[in-house]
N, C-alpha and C positions, 0 to 999 in steps of 0.2 A: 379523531377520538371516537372511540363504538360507545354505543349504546353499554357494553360490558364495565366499561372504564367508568361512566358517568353516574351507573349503578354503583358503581364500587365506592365512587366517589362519596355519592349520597350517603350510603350507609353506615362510612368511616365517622361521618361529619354529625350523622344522629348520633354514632355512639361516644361523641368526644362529647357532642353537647350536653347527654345524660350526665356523662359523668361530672362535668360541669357542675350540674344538681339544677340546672334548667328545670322551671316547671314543664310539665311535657305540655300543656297547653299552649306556652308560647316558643317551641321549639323551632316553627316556619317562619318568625321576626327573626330570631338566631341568625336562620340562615339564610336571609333574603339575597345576600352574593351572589350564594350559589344555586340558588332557587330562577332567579334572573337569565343564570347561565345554564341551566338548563333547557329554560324557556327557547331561550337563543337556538342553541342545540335543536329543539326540536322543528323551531321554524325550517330551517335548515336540512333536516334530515327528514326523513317519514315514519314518525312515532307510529302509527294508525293505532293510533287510539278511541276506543271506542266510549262511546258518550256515559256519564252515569250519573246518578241523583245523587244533588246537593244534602249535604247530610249535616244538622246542628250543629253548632259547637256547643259542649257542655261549659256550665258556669260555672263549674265546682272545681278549683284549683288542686291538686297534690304541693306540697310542700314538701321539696324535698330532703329525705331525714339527715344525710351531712351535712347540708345547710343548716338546716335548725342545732346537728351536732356542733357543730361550725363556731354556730350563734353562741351555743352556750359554752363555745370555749373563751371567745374573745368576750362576752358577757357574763354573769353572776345568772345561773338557773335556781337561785332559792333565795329572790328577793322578790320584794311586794312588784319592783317594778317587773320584772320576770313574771308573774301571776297574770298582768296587763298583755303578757306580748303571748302568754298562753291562751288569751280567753280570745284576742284578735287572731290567732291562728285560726282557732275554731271556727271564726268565723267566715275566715277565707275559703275555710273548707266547704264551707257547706254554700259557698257561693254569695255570700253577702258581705262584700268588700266596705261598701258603707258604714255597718256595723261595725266593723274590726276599726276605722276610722274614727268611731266616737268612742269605742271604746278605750282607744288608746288616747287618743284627746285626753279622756276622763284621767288616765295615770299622770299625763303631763299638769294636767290641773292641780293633782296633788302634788307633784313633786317636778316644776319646772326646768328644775335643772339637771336633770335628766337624760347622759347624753343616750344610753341606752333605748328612752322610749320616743326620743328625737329620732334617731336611726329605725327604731320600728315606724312610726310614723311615716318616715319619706316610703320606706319599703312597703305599706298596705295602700298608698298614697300612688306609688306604679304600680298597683296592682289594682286598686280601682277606678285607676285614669286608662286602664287599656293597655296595662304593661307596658309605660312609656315613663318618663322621668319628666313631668308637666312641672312648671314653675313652682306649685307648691310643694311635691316634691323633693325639687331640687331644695328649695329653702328649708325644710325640715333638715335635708343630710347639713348643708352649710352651717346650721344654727347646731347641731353634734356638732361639726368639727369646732366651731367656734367657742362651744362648752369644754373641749378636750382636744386640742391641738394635735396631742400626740396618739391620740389612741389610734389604732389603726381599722376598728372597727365601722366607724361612719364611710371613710373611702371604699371603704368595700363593699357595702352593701350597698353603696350610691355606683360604683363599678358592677354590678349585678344586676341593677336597675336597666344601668343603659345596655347591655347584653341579654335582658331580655327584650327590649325594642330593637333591637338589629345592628347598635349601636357600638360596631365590634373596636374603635379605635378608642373611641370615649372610653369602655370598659377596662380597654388594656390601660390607659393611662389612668384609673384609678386603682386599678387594682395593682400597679408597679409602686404605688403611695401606699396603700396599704402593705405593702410589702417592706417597702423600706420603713415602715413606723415599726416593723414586729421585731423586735429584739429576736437575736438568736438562738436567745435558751427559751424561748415561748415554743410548748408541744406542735399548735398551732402555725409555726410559719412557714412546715413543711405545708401543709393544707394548699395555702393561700398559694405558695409557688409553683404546686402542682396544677392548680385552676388557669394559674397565667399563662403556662409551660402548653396545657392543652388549649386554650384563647389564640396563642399564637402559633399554634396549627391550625386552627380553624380556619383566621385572617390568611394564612399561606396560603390553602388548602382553595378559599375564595381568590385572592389573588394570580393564581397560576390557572384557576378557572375563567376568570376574565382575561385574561394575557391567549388562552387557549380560544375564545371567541374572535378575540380582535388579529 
């Protein structure tokens, strides 16, 4: 395998995860696979790579807008609980996940049974644990599904959760639930199939890359 091929490989694998709707900040969890097998690669081969300075990561998350399109299809965009999940955006945006956390608290405060702001919840909850799906987390999406069984929206964004921590098999198995919860006259269930259709090139894509080290 060249250097050409590993390039190619990479590039395919950003632009499956974009479209994804991947924040691009955690695009390198996505692909920890093939990022690995890279690595390997280079042991192996002689990158001559030359040295260069370490450069911040910014805190300011993008959001991205077919996810939120996403949202507001499997969700209500003109209710009070939707107001909640706009002002937590904001706040993710500008880099304070904390906030978006109490803010959204505050919607579930008024309106507990909520599977909408439960699912927002787990979602600002990976994103200010490090873009990882931590216990509480995961107990926000459980306590959605547990308010609404059938909805397909909590599996899914709990399935996005764990694919933005690197989490490629977790992800595929919720978002195959979310899929089978969407009726087939819902606008939306093409969306969600085309996100899994590309999930499961990616997991190929890392797979044939470890097969290709070992």
């Amino acid at each position: 395998m060249g250097w050409g091929m590993l390039a190619a490989v990479m590039l395919v694998s950003a632009a499956v995860l974009w479209r994804l709707g991947l924040p691009r900040l955690l695009w390198t969890t996505a692909g920890t696979a093939l990022l690995l097998g890279g690595a390997g690669y280079a042991m192996q081969g002689r990158p001559m790579l030359g040295a260069s300075p370490a450069k911040p990561v910014e805190d300011k998350v993008d959001i991205a807008p077919d996810i939120l399109a996403l949202r507001g299809k499997m969700f209500s965009s003109y209710t009070s609980d939707s107001a909640y999940q706009m002002a937590a955006d904001a706040m993710i945006r500008v880099g304070d996940p904390g906030k978006a956390v109490k803010v959204t608290l505050g919607g579930i405060d008024r309106n507990p049974r909520s599977v909408q702001l439960w699912t927002e919840l787990g979602s600002v909850l990976v994103t200010h644990d490090g873009g990882s799906v931590s216990p509480s987390a995961l107990f926000a999406f459980r306590h959605a599904m547990q308010l609404s069984p059938q909805h397909p929206g909590p599996p899914f964004f709990l399935g996005l959760g764990y694919a933005q921590g690197g989490q490629l098999q977790q992800a595929r198995f919720w978002w195959a639930r979310a899929l089978a919860l969407t009726p087939k006259t819902l606008s939306y269930r093409a969306d969600i199939a085309e996100r899994l259709a590309l999930l499961d090139q990616v997991i190929a894509m890392a797979r044939q890359q470890q097969q290709a080290q070992q």
